[in-house]
C-alpha positions in Angstrom: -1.1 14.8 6.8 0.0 15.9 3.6 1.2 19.4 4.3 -0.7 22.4 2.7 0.3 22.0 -0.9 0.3 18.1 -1.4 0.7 17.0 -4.8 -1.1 14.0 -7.5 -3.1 12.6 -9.6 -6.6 11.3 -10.0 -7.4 9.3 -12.5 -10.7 8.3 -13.8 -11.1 5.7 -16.9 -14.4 5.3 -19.2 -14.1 1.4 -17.9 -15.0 2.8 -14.2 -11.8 2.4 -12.8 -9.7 5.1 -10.7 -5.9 5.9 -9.9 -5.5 8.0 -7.0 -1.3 8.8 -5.9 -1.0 11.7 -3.5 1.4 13.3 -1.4 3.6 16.0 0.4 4.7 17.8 -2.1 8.2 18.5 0.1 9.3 15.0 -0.4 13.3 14.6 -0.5 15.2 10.6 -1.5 15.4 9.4 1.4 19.4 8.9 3.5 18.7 6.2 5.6 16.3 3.7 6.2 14.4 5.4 8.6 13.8 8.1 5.9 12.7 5.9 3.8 9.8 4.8 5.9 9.1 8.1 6.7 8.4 8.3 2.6 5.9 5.8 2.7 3.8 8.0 5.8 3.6 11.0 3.6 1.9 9.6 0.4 -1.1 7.2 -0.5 -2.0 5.7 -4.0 -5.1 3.0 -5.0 -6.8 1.8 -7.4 -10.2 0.0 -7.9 -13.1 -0.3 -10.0 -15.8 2.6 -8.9 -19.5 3.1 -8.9 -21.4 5.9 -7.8 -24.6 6.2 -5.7 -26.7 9.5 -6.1 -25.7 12.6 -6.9 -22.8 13.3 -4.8 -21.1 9.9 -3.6 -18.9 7.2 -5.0 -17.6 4.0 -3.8 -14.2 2.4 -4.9 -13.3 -1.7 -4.7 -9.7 -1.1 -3.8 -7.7 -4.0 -5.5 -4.4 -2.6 -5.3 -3.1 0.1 -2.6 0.3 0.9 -1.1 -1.5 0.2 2.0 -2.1 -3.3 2.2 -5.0 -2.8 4.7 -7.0 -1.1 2.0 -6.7 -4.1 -0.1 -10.4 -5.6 -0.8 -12.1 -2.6 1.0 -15.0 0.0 -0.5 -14.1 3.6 -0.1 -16.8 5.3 0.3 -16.0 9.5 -0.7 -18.6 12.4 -1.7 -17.5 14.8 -4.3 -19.0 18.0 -5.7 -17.7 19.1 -9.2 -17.9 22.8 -10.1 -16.4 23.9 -13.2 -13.1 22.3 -13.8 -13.0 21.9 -9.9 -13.7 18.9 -8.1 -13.8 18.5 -4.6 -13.8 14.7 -2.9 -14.2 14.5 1.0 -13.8 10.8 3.0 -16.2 10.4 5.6 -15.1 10.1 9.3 -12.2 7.4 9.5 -9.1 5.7 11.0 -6.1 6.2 8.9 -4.6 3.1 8.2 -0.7 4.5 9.2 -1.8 6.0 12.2 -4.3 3.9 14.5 -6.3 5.3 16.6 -6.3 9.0 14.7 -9.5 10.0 12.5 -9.9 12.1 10.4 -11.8 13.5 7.1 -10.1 14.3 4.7 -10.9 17.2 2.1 -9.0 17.6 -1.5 -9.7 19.7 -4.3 -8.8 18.5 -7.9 -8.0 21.1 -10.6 -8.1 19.9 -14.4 -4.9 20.8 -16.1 
């Protein structure tokens, strides 16, 4: 969904809270309208308190996402940290921009 090299940021606070933005990273500014709402398909961003569970799962209260669906939902992902990688996978689910397709989805986070 977001091409082979997507691009972002996650975001952890001491507070608990977490900023996630991600996308293509083969964006252009958009021409017309219709580009423009392609845009929005090709990125995601959220934010919410989190909590973890075990070793190897956390759970974010979305308050703010540029999906309003996601609004006042958990996200539930399961992450593995091995040196200054970390790997987050979603569990099985319906995107929100495209009904009636699932999915998991798999990232890997490098620290900078």
């Amino acid at each position: 969904m977001f091409g082979p090299n997507p691009s972002g940021y996650l975001i952890h606070t001491d507070e608990g809270r977490m900023i996630a933005i991600l996308m293509r990273s083969d964006r252009v500014p958009p021409k017309e309208d219709a580009d423009g709402a392609a845009l929005f398909k090709s990125m995601m961003a959220y934010t919410g308190n989190c909590r973890t569970e075990g070793e190897d799962k956390y759970i974010c209260n979305v308050d703010f996402a540029w999906h309003p669906s996601w609004n006042g939902t958990e996200q539930n992902r399961f992450f593995k940290l091995d040196g200054d990688t970390l790997s987050i996978t979603t569990g099985q689910q319906t995107h929100p921009m495209f009904p009636g397709r699932t999915g998991r989805g798999i990232i890997t986070w490098t620290r900078a």
